[in-house]
N, C-alpha and C positions, 0 to 999 in steps of 0.2 A: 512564798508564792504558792498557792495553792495550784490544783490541777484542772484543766477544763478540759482535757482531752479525756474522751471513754479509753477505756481500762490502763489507766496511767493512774497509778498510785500518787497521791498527793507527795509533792516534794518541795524541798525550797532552798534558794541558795544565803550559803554562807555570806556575814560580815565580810564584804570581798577582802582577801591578802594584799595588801601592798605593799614592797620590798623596798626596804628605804635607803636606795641605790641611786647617787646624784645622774644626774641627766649624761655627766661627761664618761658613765661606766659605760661600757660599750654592753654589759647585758641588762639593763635597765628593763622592766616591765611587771605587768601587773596582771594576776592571777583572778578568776572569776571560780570558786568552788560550788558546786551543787548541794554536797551532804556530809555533816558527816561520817564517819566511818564505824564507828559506834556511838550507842544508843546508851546515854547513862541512865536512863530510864528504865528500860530493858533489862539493861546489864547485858547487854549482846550484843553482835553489829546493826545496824540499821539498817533498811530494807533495803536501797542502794548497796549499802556496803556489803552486804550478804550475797549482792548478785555481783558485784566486781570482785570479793574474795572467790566465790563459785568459778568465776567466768576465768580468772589471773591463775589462780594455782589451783584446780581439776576442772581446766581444760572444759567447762561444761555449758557446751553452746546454747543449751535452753535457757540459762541464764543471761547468757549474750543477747541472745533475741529479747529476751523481756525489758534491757537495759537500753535497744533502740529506741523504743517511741521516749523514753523517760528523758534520753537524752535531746531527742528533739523536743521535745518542747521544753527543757531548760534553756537550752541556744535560742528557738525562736521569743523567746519572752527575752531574752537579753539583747536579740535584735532588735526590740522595739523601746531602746532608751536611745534615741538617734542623738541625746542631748549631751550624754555619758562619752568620753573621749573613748571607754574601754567597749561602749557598746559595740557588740558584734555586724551593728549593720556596716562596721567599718571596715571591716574584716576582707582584706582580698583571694587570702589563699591559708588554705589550712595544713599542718603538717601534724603527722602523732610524732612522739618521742619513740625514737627507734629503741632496739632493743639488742641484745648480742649473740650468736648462735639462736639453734632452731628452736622454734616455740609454735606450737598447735592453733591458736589461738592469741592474737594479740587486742587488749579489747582497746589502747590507745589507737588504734587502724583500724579498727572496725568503728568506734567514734568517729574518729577522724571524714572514714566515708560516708556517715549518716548526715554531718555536718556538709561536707561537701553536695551531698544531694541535695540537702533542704535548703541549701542558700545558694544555688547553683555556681557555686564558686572553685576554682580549679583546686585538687589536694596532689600535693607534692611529696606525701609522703614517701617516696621513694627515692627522693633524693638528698637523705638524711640520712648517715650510716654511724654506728655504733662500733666501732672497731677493736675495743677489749672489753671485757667483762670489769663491773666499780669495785662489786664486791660489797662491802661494809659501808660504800659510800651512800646507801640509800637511808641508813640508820645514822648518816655522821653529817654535819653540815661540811663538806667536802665540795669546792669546785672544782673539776678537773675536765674544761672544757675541748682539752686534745684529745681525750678520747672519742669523739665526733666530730665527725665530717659533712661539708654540706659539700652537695655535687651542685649547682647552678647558681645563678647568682640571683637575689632579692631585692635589685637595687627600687628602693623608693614604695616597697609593697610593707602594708599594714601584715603580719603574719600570725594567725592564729594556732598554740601549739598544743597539743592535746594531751593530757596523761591521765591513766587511772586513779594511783592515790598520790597526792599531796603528804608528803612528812616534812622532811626540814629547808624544803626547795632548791636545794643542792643539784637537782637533774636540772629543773628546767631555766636556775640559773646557767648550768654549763653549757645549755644548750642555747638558751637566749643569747648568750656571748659569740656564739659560732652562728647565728641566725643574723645576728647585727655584721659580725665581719662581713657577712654576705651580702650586707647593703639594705637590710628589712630597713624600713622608718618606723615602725613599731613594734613591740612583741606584748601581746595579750596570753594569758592561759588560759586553760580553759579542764580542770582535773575534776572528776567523780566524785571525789571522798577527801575528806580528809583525816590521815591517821595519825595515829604516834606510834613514837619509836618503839621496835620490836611487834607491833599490834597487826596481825593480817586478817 
């Protein structure tokens, strides 16, 4: 999908990820990716990937801001598949993927609020907490969905969940499982990039 907003770098979303999780798994859901992560063309990261590596690990808010408008109009062009179960005009409330200890910048929460501005829809990101650090679990297909916590309850809300990269969906299944205990009737993602193991 190309770009029709000024100064938004042409982008396009990935073959969406579909997890093939039967209906009765309590974290069942489906992933919408924008980019990604590298450039085999290149041979470097791709233009997204280069502003969520910038923005994720040195902390560098002028990459943050460039990644605003790119992200709205990726969301807004997927709001407008009303016919898609995963389109985002379904979407009631958005959460990022929390994170563990202090971090400068989080770009899954600064997402998170770009989306909540442009779809005027409530973000809840704060009542998702992260309680120990994974470790190796971002590099392993590892579920380990007691490491988070939700604070409020979701009963009956579509919930859309936000992360930077995409590797082996091991987060945002742990989290989708702690999002449906809460009573969500659906979990959509909605990640930046997607990378591979060991690749920042």
């Amino acid at each position: 999908m190309g770009s029709t907003s000024p100064g938004v770098p042409d982008s396009y979303l990935l073959e969406p990820v579909v997890r093939g999780i039967p209906r009765a798994g309590q974290g069942q859901w489906f992933a919408w990716i924008m980019s990604e992560h590298w450039d085999q063309s290149r041979g470097a990261r791709s233009v997204i990937g280069d502003l969520v590596s910038n923005a994720k690990y040195h902390d560098d808010s002028n990459s943050l801001a460039r990644l605003g408008p790119i992200v709205r109009h990726a969301a807004l062009q997927l709001r407008q598949m009303p016919n898609n179960i995963h389109s985002l005009a379904k979407i009631d409330v958005v959460m990022a993927i929390p994170f563990f200890g202090p971090k400068t910048i989080s770009v899954p929460h600064s997402v998170a609020d770009e989306i909540s501005e442009a779809f005027s829809i409530p973000n809840y990101s704060d009542t998702i907490k992260k309680k120990s650090t994974t470790g190796q679990a971002k590099l392993n297909p590892v579920v380990n969905p007691n490491v988070y916590e939700v604070l409020r309850r979701l009963d009956g809300l579509n919930v859309l969940l936000v992360d930077d990269l995409f590797r082996t969906g091991s987060t945002l299944e742990s989290v989708a499982i702690k999002v449906r205990e809460a009573g969500a009737k659906s979990v959509t993602g909605f990640c930046l990039t997607k990378a591979y193991k060991g690749l920042n």
